[in-house]
Structures are given as C-alpha cells and as structure tokens.
C-alpha positions, 0 to 999 in steps of 0.5 A: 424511505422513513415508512420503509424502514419502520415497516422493516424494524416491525416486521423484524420485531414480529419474527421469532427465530426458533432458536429463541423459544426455548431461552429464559428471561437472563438468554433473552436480554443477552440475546437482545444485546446481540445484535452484531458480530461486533457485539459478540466480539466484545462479550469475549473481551476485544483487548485479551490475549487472542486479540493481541496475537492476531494483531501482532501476525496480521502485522507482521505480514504488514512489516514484511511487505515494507522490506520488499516494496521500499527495497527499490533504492537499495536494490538498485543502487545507483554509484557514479557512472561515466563512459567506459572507453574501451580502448582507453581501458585496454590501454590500462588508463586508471578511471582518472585518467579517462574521467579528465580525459574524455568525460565532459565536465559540467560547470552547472553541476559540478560534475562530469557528465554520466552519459556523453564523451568527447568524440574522439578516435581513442585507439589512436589515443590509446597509442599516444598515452596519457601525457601525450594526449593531454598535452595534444587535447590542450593544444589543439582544441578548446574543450567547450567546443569539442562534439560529444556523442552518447556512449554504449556503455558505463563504469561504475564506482564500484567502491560504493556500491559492489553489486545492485541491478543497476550496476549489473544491467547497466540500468542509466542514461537511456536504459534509466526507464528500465530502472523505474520499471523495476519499481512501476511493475512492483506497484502493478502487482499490487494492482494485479493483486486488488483485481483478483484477491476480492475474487479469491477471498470470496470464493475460498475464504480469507485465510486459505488465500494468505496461507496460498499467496506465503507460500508463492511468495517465498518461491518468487522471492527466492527465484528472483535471485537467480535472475539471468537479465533485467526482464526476468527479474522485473517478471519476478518482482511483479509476481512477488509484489502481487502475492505480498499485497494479496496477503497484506489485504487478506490479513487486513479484512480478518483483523479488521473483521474480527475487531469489536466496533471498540477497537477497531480504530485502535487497531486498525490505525496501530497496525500500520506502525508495523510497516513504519518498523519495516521501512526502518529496518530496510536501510539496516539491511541494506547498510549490512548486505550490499550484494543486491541477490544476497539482499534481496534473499534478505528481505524474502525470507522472513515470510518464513516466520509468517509461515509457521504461524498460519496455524493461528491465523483465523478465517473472516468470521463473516465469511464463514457465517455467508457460508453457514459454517456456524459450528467453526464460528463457534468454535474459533469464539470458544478458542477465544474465550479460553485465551483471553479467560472470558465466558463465550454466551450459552449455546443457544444464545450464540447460534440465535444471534448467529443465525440472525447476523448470517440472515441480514448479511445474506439479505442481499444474496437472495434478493440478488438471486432471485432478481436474477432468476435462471440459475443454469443460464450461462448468460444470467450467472455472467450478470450475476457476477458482474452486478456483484463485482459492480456492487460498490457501485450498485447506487448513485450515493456509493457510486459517488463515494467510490468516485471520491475515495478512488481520487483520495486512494490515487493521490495517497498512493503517488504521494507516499511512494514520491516521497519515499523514493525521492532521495536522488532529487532531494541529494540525500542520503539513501540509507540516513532518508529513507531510516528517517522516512520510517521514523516519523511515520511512528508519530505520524501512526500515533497521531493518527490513532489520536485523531480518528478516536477524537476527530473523526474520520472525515476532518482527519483525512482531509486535513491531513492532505492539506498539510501534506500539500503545504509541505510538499508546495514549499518544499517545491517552491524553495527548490524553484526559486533557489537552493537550500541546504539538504536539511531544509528539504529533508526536513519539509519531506519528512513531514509531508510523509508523515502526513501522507503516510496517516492519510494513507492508512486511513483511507483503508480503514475509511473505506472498509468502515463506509461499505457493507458486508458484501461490498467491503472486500471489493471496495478496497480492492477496487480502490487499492486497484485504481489507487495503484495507478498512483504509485505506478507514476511515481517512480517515473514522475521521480526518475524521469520528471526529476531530471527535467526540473528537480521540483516538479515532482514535488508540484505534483504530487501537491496538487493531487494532496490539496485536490483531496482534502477538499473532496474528503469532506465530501463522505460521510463520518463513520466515527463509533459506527457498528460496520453495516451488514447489509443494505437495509443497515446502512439505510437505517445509518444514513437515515438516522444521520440525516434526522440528526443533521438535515441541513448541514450533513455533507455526506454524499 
C-alpha cells in the first residue's frame, strides 16, 4: 500500500499541467499552496461577508423545517375526550351530566374513562331525565359492576382546543394509531427524500434541486389546508416532509461544500442553532393560532422568504467542477472576493488548481468507466448506476463505517423525535415542553461547537449518547419505580435532548467528513434514509408503548443511546482533516493516521 502511494505522489510530481508553463516564480508558490477547494476558499476569506449569508439562507431552510416536523403535537391537539351519547345529548344533558352518568370513572387515574361507557339503553334514560336516572342508577346497581362496551364516537372539551385534526377526524381511542401515523408518514418523507435527493442533486445539481422542492413545498403545504379526511391530509404531510428535507440536504452539502477546512466545524455545527430557533417559535405560534388549517398555513409560508433569496444561493462548487463548468466556478469565487474585499488568485492560477482538483475528483469516474466498458449497453449502464449508488459501500473498511453510522443515525433519530414528542407520557405542558425542548438545544449547539473544535469527533459522539442514555434510564427508572413530580422528569428530558440533539447534528457532519467527493452526497442520504427508520417508530413507540407502561419508551430509546456510544468509538477522527476528494486521498489519510498510531487507532 505504502509503495503504491509513493509511486502516486511521483508520478503526480512528474506531470506538468499546461496551465502551469506559463506561471512565474510568486504563481507558482501560490499555486503549490493549492491543493484543494478548501484551500481556495480560504485565500478568499472563509468568515467575510459571503460566507455569512450563505450560512444565514442555508439555515433558514433549517429553521423552517423545524415549524413543519415539530408541528405534530399542536396540530393535533388532543382535549379531554369521553363518549358522545346521542340520545342523552339530544335529550340537552350538559357534558356534566353525561360525564357523571354514563362515563366510567377510574380510581388508578383519577379520571373518567375516554373510551368506554356503561352499557345502558339511553333512549330510555333520556325519558327519565337526569335526577331520575341518577336516583334509579344508585338504587338499582353498583356502578363497579355495571358492563362497559367501547363507544363509536367522542366529545371533546373544545375550550381547550377550538379545532386540531384530532378533534376534527376523531383520531382517539382505536383510531389513536391514525393520529401517530400522521407523524410516521412525516418521518417517511424524510425517507422518500434521502432516497431520491442524492439522485437529483447529482444529476442536476444542488441548487437547481432546493429551488424545485421550495416551490412544491409551498403548494403541498398550502393544499394540506384544505384537507377534506384524515388519508388526505396524512398524503399531504408525507409530500410536504419530503420536499422540506430534500431542501434541508441540498442546503446542507452547498454550505458544507463551499466552507474552507477552517470553518467547517464552526458552521457546520452553529447552523443547527437554526432548527433550535424553529422549535422555540413553534409552541409561539400555536399558542397564538389555535385553528390547526389556519396553523398549519402558519408554518408553510415562510418558505416564501426561502424563495426570494434563491438568487443568491450558489451551486456545489464540486459539482460544477465534475461537470467542467470551470468558468461558473470562477465566476461565483470572483462574486466572493468582491463581498468580502479579497483578491481572488490570477486566472491562470485559479484554472491550474481547478483543473487539478476537478481531475483527482473524477479519478474515480473514469476508472469506474472504463471497468465498466460497453457504454450503450442498457444491462452494463444498470450496474454502472448500481455500483455508483453502492459506493459507500464499494469496500470492506466503508462498509463497516456505513454499518456503524447507520446504527448511530437510527438511534439519534428515534431518541430526538421520542423525546421531542413525549409530553403526553411526561404529563406536561405541550406549549411550556416543547418551548424549553428548543431552549436547551442553543447550549446543547453550543457546547457542540466547543467539543468537535477541541475533542474531536469521535470521543463527542460517543459521550454524548452515553449521557443521553443516563438521563433518559433514570428518567425511566424513577417512572418505574414511583412517581415523581413533572419538574423532575422534564428536567431529566430536557437533558438528555439536549444530548441527543448535538450527537444528532454531528452525526451529519461526521458523516460528510468520513466519505469523499463521489460518495459524500449518497452516504448521508443513506444514513438519513436508514436513520429515518427511527423516527418513524417513534411516534408509535410514544403513543402506542406509552399507554401500555409509561416508562418503556424511555428504555428504548436508552438502550438504543448506550448501544451507540459504544460502537462511535469505532470510526475514525476526522478533526482539521481537508475532505477527501477521491479514492487515492482518502488512502493517503488512512495511511498517514496508521504510521502515526499503529497499534492503538481503532478506526474501523
């Protein structure tokens, strides 16, 4: 392996590009400081004015998703529910009335019961009236032995909700699967969206691609409001979830491939405090906008803004050199150097290091073409696309990697979403739990940043989903073993959020950091793809497992959180590590990482 790379780095060495010839001495120094997109980024001053901007609009495309995935709770708000008895309500008894009357009552909650009622013929009580039947129930039975049978149908409190999807579809009781669904499906977009968005961005680049998905987002969006049943609305929220995240991983590879290797870690890790800043404005507006179609047109529009500000969001400048648009390339970094009052390189310069970044990154293109041979063979083009989706995985070492973070991703996943959404187990206040889920997410963001800068990757990761699993275990054990005021467990949530909310987002960034050029798109979008899994169990886990025993969701996702702050320490640092361009790089890493530390590195 050693010999190989030598011959590599001299046959490199020997080959004179033409753009070279012409250079004198001060070109060709610059020139040799060139040696990666990276580089170039930072001669242009990676924290001016431009950088800046295009952190703010890739993270607003961040914030906005927040007020459509967290939305779930208060779109849905559930009021206290019990029977509707028809006859008694068209006999004019008041909700108190029925309540005391035909609802059960539960001595181990302390509340009636939302899903049975005494078996009675009520259009003979409703003759009665209330005294008489009162009088008549007390002396004739004991209420502990009367049947029960489920009802058809509820009534809600709707003083404390006017209008949400569950009080309008009557989404309790059996239909409470329906309900979660509405959640599931939102999480399945986001799967839907890491299958095909590696696909498009590839094909027609990144920017094209969030500027086409804004657009259906608004039409989804504003069409979901107008959703006649339960189905239609729960189709609607699927194509709205996938459209937002094929924005949200369109914006993420631009900012994450225009950031010079200085930056990267500041950005990559601050621009989630957007999404922190989403979920505290969503209780805001649900507090303020309680009818859910009027809400949920609340938390769509705002991609409006995303809209008018397409015109300066910049294509992947990798993407543009694989497709040998070097004169756009320089163009958008003259754009730059005049935003942010700094030279961009000579000309001659600029198209040298160009040209050579653009020919190692499409090294592997053309040892994948010319393996594959028979260009207009329909069969040969299928396992050409197939090898290149499959490249993540194309050798044992990446296909280990992939194992381990798909594992992270899906644990991440079902543990953020678990807790986000887990007021109802947790007996707390929707709009106060979920304000204060956003509010530690800002220090959990924070202390992220501090920790890839100076810990590295690896040990971040994997401590914290160690302490996440602490918080979320004792929170589950204190539920087991006896009950403990709501501050306690809010108090233990918030934390192990906040844990899993930094371990999350870095695993995005960990990710992009650990695969090259080619595969870096497909290797989040599959992990995200995998990854989603998670949080599609998770609204079942809370909603369906939650009722059964209020701390098992709590053991799961604990176990999951403690699984993969072992196995994190199985990958590999990538801390102040230029990203890979091709095949041939990301040897040369591992190779330089292995002579510094033989016997110790546990990278897999």
């Amino acid at each position: 392996m050693k010999e190989t790379l030598r011959w590599k780095e001299e046959e490199e060495e020997e080959e004179m590009n033409p753009l070279e010839e012409g250079m004198d001495a001060e070109d060709k120094k610059m020139d040799s400081k060139l040696t990666c997109f990276e580089d170039i980024v930072e001669e242009l001053s990676p924290y001016g004015r431009w950088n800046i901007c295009l952190f703010l609009l890739c993270s607003s495309s961040i914030m906005f998703n927040a007020l459509i995935t967290m939305s779930y709770q208060f779109l849905g708000a559930t009021p206290d529910h019990w029977c509707h008895v028809e006859s008694l309500k068209e006999a004019n008894w008041t909700d108190q009335q029925i309540l005391e009357f035909a609802i059960p009552f539960d001595n181990k909650t302390g509340q009636r019961d939302k899903c049975h009622m005494y078996d009675y013929d009520y259009a003979v009580v409703a003759q009665l009236g209330y005294d008489a039947a009162m009088t008549h129930q007390h002396d004739t039975a004991d209420k502990d032995t009367l049947r029960v049978v489920p009802c058809s149908a509820r009534d809600f409190n709707l003083t404390q909700h006017e209008s949400s999807v569950v009080t309008e579809w009557d989404l309790v009781c059996e239909r409470r699967v329906l309900y979660a669904t509405t959640q599931a499906v939102n999480q399945l977009g986001f799967l839907i969206a890491s299958l095909f968005t590696p696909m498009l961005t590839d094909r027609f680049g990144r920017r094209p691609v969030a500027q086409s998905m804004v657009c259906l987002t608004l039409l989804l969006g504003i069409g979901s409001c107008f959703s006649p049943s339960v189905n239609v609305f729960i189709a609607f929220r699927c194509g709205l979830s996938t459209t937002i995240m094929a924005i949200y991983l369109s914006c993420f590879i631009i900012m994450m491939e225009w950031t010079a290797t200085s930056t990267r870690s500041s950005f990559g890790s601050l621009t989630v405090m957007a999404w922190a800043v989403g979920c505290m404005m969503v209780p805001g507006i649900a507090y303020i906008i309680r009818p859910w179609r009027y809400l949920q047109a609340a938390f769509v529009l705002p991609y409006v803004i995303f809209l008018l500000g397409w015109r300066f969001l910049p294509e992947s400048p990798r993407w543009m050199l694989l497709h040998g648009r070097y004169e756009d390339v320089e163009n958008t970094l003259a754009r730059i150097a005049a935003t942010n009052h700094s030279k961009v390189p000579p000309k001659g310069v600029l198209r040298a290091a160009l040209t050579r970044i653009s020919q190692q990154m499409q090294g592997e293109l053309g040892q994948g073409k010319a393996s594959g041979g028979g260009e207009h063979s329909i069969g040969k083009k299928v396992v050409g696309a197939l090898r290149h989706v499959l490249s993540p995985y194309s050798n044992p070492q990446r296909a280990r990697r992939m194992c381990v973070l798909i594992v992270l991703w899906f644990s991440a996943s079902s543990a953020y979403y678990g807790l986000s959404l887990n007021a109802t187990n947790i007996s707390a206040d929707p709009y106060l739990y979920n304000f204060l889920h956003g509010v530690f997410e800002v220090p959990a963001y924070l202390i992220l940043w501090l920790l890839v800068a100076r810990a590295g990757r690896r040990p971040s990761i994997s401590g914290l989903f160690l302490f996440c699993a602490l918080c979320i275990a004792i929170n589950g054990a204190l539920m087991f073993v006896f009950a403990v005021p709501v501050a306690a467990k809010i108090i233990l949530s918030l934390l192990g959020k906040m844990a899993v909310a930094a371990a999350f987002h870095l695993a995005y960034l960990f990710t992009a950091e650990l695969f090259t050029t080619q595969q870096r798109s497909l290797a989040v979008c599959h992990c995200c793809l995998l990854g989603r899994v998670g949080s599609i169990a998770s609204p079942y886990i809370n909603d369906i497992l939650g009722e059964v025993a209020k701390w098992a969701p709590s053991a799961v996702f604990a176990v999951g959180a403690f699984i993969s702050s072992l196995l994190a320490l199985l990958l590999p640092e990538t801390l102040n590590k230029k990203l890979p361009e091709n095949d041939f790089e990301e040897a040369k890493e591992e190779g330089e990482e292995s002579r510094k530390a033989p016997s110790s590195d546990p990278s897999v």
